[in-house]
C-alpha positions as CSV (number, residue, x, y, z in Angstrom):
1,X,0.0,0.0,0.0
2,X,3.1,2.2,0.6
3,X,3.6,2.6,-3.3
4,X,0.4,2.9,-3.8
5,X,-0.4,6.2,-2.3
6,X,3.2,7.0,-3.4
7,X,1.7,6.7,-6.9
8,X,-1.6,8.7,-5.9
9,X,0.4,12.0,-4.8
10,X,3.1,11.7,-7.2
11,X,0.2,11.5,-10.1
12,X,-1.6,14.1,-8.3
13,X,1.4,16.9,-8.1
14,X,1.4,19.5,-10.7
15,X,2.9,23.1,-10.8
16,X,2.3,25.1,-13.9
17,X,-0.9,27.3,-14.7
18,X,-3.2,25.9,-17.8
19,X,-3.0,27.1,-20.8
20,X,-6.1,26.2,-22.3
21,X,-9.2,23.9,-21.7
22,X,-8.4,20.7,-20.4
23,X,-10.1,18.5,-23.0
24,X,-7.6,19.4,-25.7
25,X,-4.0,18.4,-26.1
26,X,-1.4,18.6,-28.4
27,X,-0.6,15.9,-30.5
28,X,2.6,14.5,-32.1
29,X,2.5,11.4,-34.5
30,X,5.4,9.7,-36.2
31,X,6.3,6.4,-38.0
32,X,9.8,4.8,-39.4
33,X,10.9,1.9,-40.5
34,X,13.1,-1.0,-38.0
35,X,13.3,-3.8,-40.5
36,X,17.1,-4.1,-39.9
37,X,19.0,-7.3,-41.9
38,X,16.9,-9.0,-43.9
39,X,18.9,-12.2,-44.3
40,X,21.1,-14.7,-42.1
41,X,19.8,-13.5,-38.5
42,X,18.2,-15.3,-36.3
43,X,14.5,-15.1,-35.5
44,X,13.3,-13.7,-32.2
45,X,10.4,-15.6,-30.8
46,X,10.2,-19.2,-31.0
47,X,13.7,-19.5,-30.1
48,X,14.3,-22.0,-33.0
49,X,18.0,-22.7,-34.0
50,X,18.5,-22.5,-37.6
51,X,15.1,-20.4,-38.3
52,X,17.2,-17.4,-39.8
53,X,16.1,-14.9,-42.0
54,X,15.7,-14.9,-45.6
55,X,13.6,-12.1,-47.0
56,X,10.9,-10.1,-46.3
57,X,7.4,-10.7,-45.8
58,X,6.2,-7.6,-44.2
59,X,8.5,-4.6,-43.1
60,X,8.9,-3.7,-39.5
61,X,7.7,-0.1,-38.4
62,X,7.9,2.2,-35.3
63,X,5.0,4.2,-34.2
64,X,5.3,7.1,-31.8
65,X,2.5,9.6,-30.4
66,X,3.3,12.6,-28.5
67,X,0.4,13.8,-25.9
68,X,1.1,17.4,-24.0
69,X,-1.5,18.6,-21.7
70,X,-3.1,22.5,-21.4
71,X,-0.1,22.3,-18.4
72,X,3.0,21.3,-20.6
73,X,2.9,17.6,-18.8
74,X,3.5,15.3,-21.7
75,X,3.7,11.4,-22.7
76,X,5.4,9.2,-25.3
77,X,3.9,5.7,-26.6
78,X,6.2,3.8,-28.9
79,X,5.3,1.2,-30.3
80,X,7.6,-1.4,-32.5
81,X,6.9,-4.3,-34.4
82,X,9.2,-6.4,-32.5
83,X,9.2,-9.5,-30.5
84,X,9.7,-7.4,-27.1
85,X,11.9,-4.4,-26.0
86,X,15.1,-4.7,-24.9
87,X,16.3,-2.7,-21.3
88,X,19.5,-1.8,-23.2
89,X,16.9,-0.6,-26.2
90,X,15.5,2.2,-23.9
91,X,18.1,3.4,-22.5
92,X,19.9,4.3,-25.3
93,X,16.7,5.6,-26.8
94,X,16.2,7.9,-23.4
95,X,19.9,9.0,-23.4
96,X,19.8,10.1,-27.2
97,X,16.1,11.5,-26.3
98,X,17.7,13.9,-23.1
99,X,20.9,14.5,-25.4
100,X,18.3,16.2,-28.1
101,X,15.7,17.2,-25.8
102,X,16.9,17.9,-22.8
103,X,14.5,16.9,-19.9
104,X,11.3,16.7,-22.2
105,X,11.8,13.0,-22.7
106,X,13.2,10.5,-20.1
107,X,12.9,7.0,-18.5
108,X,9.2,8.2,-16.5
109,X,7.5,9.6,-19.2
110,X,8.4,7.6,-22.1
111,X,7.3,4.3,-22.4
112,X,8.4,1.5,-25.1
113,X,6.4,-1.3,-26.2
114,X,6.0,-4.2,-28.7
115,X,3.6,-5.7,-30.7
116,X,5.4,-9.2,-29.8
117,X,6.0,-10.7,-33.8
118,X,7.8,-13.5,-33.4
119,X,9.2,-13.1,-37.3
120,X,11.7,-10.3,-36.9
121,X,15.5,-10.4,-36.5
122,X,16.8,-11.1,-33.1
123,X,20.3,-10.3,-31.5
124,X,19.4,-6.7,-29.5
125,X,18.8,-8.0,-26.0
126,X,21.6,-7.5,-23.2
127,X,20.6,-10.9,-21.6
128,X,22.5,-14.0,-22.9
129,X,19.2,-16.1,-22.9
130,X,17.4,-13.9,-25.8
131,X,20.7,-13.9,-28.1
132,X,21.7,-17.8,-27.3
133,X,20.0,-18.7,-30.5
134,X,21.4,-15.7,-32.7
135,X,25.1,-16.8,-31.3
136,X,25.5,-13.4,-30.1
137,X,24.9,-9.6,-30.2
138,X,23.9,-8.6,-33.5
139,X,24.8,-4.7,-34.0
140,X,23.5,-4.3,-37.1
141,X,19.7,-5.5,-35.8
142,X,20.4,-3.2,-32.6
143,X,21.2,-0.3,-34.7
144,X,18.5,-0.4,-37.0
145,X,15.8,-0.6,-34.1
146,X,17.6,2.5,-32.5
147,X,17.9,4.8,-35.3
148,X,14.2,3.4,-36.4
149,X,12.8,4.2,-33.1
150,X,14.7,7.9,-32.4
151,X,13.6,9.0,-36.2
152,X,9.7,8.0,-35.4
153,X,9.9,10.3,-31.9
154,X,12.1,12.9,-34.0
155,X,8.4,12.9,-36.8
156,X,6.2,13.1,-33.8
157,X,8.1,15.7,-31.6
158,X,8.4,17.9,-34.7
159,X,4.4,17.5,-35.3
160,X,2.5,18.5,-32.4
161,X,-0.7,20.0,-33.3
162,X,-3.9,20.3,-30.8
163,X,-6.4,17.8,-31.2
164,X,-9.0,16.0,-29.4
165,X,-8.4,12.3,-27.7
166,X,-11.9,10.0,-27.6
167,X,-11.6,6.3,-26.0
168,X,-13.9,3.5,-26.7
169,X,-14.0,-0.3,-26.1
170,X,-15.5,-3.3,-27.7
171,X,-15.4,-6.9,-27.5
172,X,-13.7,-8.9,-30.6
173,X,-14.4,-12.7,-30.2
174,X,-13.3,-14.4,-33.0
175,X,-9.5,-13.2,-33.4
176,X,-8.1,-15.1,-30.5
177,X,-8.3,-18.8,-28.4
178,X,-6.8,-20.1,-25.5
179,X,-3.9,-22.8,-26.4
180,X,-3.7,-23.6,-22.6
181,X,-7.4,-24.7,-22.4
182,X,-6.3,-27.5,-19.6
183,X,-4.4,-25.4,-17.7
184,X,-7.2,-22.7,-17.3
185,X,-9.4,-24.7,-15.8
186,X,-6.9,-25.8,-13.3
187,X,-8.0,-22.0,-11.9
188,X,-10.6,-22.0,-8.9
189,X,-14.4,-21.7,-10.0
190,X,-14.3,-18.7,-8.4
191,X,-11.8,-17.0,-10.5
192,X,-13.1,-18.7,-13.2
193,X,-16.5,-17.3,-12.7
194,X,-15.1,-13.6,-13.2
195,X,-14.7,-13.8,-16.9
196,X,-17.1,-14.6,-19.9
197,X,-14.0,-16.2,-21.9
198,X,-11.0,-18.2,-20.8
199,X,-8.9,-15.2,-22.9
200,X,-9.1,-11.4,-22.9
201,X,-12.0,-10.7,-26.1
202,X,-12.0,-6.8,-25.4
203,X,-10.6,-4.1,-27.6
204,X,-9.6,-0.5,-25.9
205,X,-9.2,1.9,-28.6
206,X,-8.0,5.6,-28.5
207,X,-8.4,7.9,-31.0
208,X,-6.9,11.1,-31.9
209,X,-7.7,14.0,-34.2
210,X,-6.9,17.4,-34.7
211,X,-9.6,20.3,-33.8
212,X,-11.9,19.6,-36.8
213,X,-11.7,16.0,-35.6
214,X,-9.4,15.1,-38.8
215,X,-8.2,11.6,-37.7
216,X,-4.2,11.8,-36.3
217,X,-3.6,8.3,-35.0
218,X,-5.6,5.2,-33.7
219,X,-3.8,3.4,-31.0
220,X,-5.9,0.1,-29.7
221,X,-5.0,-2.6,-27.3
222,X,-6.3,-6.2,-27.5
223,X,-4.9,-9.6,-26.5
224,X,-3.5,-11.7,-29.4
225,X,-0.3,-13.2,-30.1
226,X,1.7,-12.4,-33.1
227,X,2.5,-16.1,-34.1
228,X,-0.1,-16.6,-37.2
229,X,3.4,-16.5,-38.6
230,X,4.5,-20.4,-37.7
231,X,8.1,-21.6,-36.7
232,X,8.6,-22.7,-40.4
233,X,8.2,-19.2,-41.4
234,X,11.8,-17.4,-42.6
235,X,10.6,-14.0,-43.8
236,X,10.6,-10.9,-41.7
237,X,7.3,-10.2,-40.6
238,X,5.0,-7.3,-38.4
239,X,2.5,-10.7,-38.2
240,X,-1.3,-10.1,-37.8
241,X,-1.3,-6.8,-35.9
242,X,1.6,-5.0,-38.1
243,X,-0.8,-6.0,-41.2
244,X,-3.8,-4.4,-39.4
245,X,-1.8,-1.4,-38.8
246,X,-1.1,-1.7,-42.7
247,X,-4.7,-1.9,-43.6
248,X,-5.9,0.7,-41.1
249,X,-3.5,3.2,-42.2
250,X,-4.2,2.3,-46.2
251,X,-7.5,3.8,-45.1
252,X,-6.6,7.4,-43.9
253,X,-3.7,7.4,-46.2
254,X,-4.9,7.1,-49.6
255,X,-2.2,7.1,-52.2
256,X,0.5,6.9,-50.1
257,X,3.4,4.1,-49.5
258,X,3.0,2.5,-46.1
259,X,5.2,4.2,-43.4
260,X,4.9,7.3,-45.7
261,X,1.3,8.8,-44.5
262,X,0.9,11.5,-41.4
263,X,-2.1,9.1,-39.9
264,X,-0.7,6.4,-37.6
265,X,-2.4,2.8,-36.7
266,X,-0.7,1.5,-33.1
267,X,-2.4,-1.8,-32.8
268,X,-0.7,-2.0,-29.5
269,X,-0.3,-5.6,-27.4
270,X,-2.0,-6.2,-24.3
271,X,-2.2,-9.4,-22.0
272,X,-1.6,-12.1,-24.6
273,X,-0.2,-14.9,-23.1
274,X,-2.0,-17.4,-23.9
275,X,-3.8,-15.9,-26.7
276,X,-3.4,-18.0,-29.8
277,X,-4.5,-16.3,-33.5
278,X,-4.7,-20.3,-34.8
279,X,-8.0,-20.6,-34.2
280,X,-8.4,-23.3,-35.8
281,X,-7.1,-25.1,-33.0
282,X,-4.2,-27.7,-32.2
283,X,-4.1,-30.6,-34.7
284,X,-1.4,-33.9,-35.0
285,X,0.0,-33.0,-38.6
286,X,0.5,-37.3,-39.2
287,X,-3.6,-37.7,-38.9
288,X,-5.0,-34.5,-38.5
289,X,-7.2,-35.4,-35.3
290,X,-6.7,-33.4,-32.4
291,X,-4.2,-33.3,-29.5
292,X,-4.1,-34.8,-26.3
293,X,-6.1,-32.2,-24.6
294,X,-3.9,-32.8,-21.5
295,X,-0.7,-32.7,-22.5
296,X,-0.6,-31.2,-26.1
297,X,1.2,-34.0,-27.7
298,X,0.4,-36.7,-30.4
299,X,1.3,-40.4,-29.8
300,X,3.3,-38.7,-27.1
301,X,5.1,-35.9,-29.0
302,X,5.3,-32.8,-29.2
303,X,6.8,-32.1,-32.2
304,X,3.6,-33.5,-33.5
305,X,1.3,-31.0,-32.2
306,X,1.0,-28.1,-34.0
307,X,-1.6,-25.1,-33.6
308,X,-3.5,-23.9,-36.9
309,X,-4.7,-20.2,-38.4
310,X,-7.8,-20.0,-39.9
311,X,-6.2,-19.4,-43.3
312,X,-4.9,-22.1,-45.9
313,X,-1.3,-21.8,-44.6
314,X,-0.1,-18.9,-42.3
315,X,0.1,-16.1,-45.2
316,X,-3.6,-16.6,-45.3
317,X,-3.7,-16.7,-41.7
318,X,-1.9,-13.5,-41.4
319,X,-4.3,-11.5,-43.2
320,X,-7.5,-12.9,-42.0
321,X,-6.5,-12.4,-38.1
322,X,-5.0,-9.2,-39.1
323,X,-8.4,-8.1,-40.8
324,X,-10.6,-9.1,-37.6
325,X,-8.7,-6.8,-35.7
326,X,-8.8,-4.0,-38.3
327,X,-12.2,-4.2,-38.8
328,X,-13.5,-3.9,-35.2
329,X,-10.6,-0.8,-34.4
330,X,-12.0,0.8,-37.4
331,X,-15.6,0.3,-36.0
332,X,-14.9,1.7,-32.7
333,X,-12.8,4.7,-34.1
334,X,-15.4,5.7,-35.9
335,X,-18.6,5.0,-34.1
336,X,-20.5,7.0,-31.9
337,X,-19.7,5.6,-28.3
338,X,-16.8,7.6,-27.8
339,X,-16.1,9.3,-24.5
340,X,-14.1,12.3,-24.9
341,X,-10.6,12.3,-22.5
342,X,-10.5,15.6,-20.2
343,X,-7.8,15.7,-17.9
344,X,-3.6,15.9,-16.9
345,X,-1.5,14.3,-18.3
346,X,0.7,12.2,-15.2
347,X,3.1,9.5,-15.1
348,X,5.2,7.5,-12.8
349,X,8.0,4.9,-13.0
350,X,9.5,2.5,-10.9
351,X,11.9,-0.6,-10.9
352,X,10.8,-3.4,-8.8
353,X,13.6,-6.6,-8.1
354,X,11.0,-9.1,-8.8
355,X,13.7,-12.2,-7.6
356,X,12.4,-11.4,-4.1
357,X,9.5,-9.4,-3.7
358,X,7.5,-9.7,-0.6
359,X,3.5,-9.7,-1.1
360,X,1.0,-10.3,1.8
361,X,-1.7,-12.4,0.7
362,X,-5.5,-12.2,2.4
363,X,-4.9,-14.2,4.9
364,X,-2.4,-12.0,6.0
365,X,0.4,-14.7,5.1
366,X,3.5,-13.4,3.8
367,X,5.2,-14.6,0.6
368,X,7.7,-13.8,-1.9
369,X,9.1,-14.0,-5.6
370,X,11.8,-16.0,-6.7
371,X,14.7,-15.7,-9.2
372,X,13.5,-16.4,-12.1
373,X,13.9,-20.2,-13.7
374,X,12.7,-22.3,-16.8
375,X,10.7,-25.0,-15.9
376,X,11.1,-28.3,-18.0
377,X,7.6,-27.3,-19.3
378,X,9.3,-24.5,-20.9
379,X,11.3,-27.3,-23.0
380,X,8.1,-28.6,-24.2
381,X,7.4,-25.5,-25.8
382,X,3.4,-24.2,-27.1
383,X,1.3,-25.6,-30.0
384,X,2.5,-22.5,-31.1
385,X,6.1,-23.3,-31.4
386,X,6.4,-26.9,-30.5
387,X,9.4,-28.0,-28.1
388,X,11.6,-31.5,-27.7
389,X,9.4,-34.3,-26.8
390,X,12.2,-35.5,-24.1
391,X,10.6,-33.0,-22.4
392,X,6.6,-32.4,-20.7
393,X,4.7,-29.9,-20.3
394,X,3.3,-29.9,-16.6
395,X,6.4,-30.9,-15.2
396,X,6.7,-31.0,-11.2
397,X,9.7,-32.1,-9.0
398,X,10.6,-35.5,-8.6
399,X,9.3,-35.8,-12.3
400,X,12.0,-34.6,-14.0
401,X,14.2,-36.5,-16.7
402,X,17.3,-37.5,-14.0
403,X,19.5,-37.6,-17.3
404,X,18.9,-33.9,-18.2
405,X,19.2,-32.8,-14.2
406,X,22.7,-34.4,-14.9
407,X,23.3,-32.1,-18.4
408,X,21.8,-29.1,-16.7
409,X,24.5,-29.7,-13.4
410,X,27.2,-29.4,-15.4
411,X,26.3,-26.3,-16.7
412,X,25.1,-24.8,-13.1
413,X,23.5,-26.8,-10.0
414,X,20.1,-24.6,-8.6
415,X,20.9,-23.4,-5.4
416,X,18.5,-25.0,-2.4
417,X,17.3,-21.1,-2.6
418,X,15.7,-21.1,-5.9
419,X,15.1,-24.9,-6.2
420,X,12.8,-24.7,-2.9
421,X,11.4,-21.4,-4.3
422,X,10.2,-22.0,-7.3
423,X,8.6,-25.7,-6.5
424,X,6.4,-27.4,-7.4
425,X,7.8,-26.8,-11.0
426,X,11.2,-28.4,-11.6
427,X,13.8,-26.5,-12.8
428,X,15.7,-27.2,-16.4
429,X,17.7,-23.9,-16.3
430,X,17.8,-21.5,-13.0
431,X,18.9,-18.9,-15.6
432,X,18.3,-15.9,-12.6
433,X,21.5,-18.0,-10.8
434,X,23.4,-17.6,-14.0
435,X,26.5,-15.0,-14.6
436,X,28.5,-16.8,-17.1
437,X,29.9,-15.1,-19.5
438,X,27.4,-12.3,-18.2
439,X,23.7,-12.1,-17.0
440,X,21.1,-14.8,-18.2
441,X,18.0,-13.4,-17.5
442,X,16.9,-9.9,-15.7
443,X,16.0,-9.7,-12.0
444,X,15.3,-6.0,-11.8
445,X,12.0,-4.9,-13.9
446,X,10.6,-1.9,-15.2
447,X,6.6,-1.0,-14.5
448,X,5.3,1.9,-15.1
449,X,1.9,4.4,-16.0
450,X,1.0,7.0,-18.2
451,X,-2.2,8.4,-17.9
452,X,-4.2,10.7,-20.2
453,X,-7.1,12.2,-18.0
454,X,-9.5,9.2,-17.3
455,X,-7.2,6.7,-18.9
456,X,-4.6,5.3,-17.6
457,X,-1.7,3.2,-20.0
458,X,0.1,0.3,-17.4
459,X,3.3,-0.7,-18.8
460,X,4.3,-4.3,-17.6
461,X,7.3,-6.4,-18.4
462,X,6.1,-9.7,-19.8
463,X,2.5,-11.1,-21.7
């Protein structure tokens, strides 16, 4: 509760005199390209040795919106077709941002965020488990996203214009399903019994225009993942929500080349984890019946499980999730239950080590985090990206394969700590215990909130 009301009077504090109503704001939009190397990198997603890229499918964009209140408080939302965003990524965006800017722009008030393709290059992340795959650092990819990213803020700084900010929100039921089925309803009845679906169906969309109410940017927020492109895939990709940005900015761009018009289309991620696009569900590809509900394997294996768009192959796929989601941000842009934002702009930052964080639960018990630790379900992999069928998904200690606790030990032994900490699951790689060459996996996480009047943006580190 102590950060809590933290939050409440650091949101609430504000110096400066208004300068104009408090239902308009400025507005800055701007959009550049991150598509980096086309060819010979490693893919970041699926974490699939050997799936390197050859080509393009669909180029990689940054979006970036601007939003100053009638006080001179302002916000900036990036968004980047990307798998995630990198802690090295925004702090080199932030130090180039204060360089330029001075203190308009800095780690509280700008937030980064991903639309979570798993078809773009990999090789910018500081933490050796998210390069294992592309052997290594790749500058070139790290480079590319930077300069992308600083040139989108640079179009959207250089823009600002007042406008008007509506929200709306809608339910889209058909672009999503839950690949975890069996493990939701592991969850009590009672938590159960909170939700209509066993995924996120709603849509939150904001939408921006100038004083006439031309349209400046749509940003939305809905719960998919960006896998309609499978693990066989090779081609760079933005995946379903970068082609909805496409086809939503097609619309208020007529005539121009995409990533060339002033409107912008931020189809944003939200809580996706477990929010599959292939919708047509998890099939054995040797007979084509479905998968052991339980366990998501066929005959036993996992390799033979795979999850299935709605489309003729994943191309298909691609385009018909990415046009579900078009057409219901579209709808609720321009429909007529829109709630217009009035209000400060506020903001507030603040890095929590999550490897042992003390909560109190309601029965007053007091509990804490661990350092973080792939399970041996994590080797099993999704019907989204299949894993090794030496490993199980749903795997608890005493369970484990003794022959892989003996390959894991002689790359590092879990410490009593972690091993206690994190059970029931059993451990294939404590990768929070790991330093060698350097850091495995990050301890310390960014969370943050940006609000705009009556809504508020949360900025979590995960799906």
């Amino acid at each position: 509760m102590l950060w809590l009301g933290i939050c409440l009077f650091l949101l609430g504090s504000t110096q400066s005199a208004p300068v104009g109503p408090d239902d308009q704001y400025q507005i800055g939009t701007g959009i550049a390209d991150v598509t980096g190397p086309a060819a010979e990198i490693n893919m970041m997603g699926y974490a699939k040795l050997g799936q390197d890229t050859s080509g393009i499918h669909l180029r990689l964009f940054c979006r970036s919106v601007v939003v100053v209140d009638n006080i001179g408080n302002r916000i900036l939302y990036i968004t980047a077709d990307l798998q995630g965003i990198a802690q090295i990524l925004k702090i080199e965006v932030v130090k180039a941002l204060e360089a330029k800017y001075g203190d308009l722009y800095h780690h509280e008030n700008v937030l980064i965020s991903a639309t979570h393709t798993h078809s773009g290059p990999g090789g910018f992340f500081q933490y050796l488990l998210y390069i294992f795959t592309t052997e290594g650092f790749i500058t070139d990819s790290y480079q590319d996203i930077i300069n992308g990213i600083l040139t989108s803020v640079d179009r959207a700084h250089n823009n600002l214009k007042p406008g008007n900010i509506y929200w709306s929100e809608g339910e889209l039921t058909d672009s999503s399903a839950n690949r975890s089925p069996a493990a939701y309803e592991n969850n009590p009845k009672e938590e159960k019994d909170k939700y209509k679906y066993n995924t996120d169906k709603t849509m939150n969309v904001l939408k921006f225009t100038d004083l006439n109410n031309k349209p400046l940017a749509m940003v939305n927020w809905h719960a998919v993942h960006c896998v309609s492109m499978n693990n066989s895939n090779t081609l760079i990709s933005s995946d379903n929500k970068g082609f909805a940005s496409l086809l939503m900015e097609s619309d208020y761009n007529a005539g121009q080349l995409p990533g060339k018009g002033p409107f912008i289309a931020i189809f944003s991620q939200a809580n996706e984890g477990d929010s599959t696009p292939n919708t047509a569900g998890a099939r054995c590809i040797d007979t084509g019946a479905p998968c052991d509900f339980i366990t998501s394997t066929c005959h036993g294996k996992n390799e033979k499980c795979v999850a299935f768009g709605p489309g003729k192959d994943m191309f298909e796929s691609t385009q018909i999730i990415a046009r579900k989601q078009y057409q219901k941000a579209k709808e609720l842009f321009e429909g007529n239950s829109q709630t217009k934002l009035k209000g400060p702009i506020q903001y507030i930052y603040q890095n929590i080590d999550m490897s042992n964080y003390e909560v109190k639960l309601p029965d007053n018990k007091t509990v804490k985090t661990c350092k973080p630790a792939l399970g041996y379900s994590f080797g099993a992999g999704t019907t989204d990206g299949e894993g090794a069928s030496m490993f199980q998904q749903g795997t608890h200690v005493g369970e484990e394969p003794k022959f892989w606790d003996f390959v894991r030990n002689l790359i590092t032994t879990p410490t009593k700590e972690i091993t206690d900490c994190q059970s029931p699951k059993a451990i294939l790689l404590p990768v929070g215990e790991m330093t060698f060459p350097y850091q495995w996996a990050p301890n310390l996480m960014p969370t943050q909130l940006l609000r705009i009047g009556d809504v508020v943006i949360a900025g979590l580190p995960g799906e």
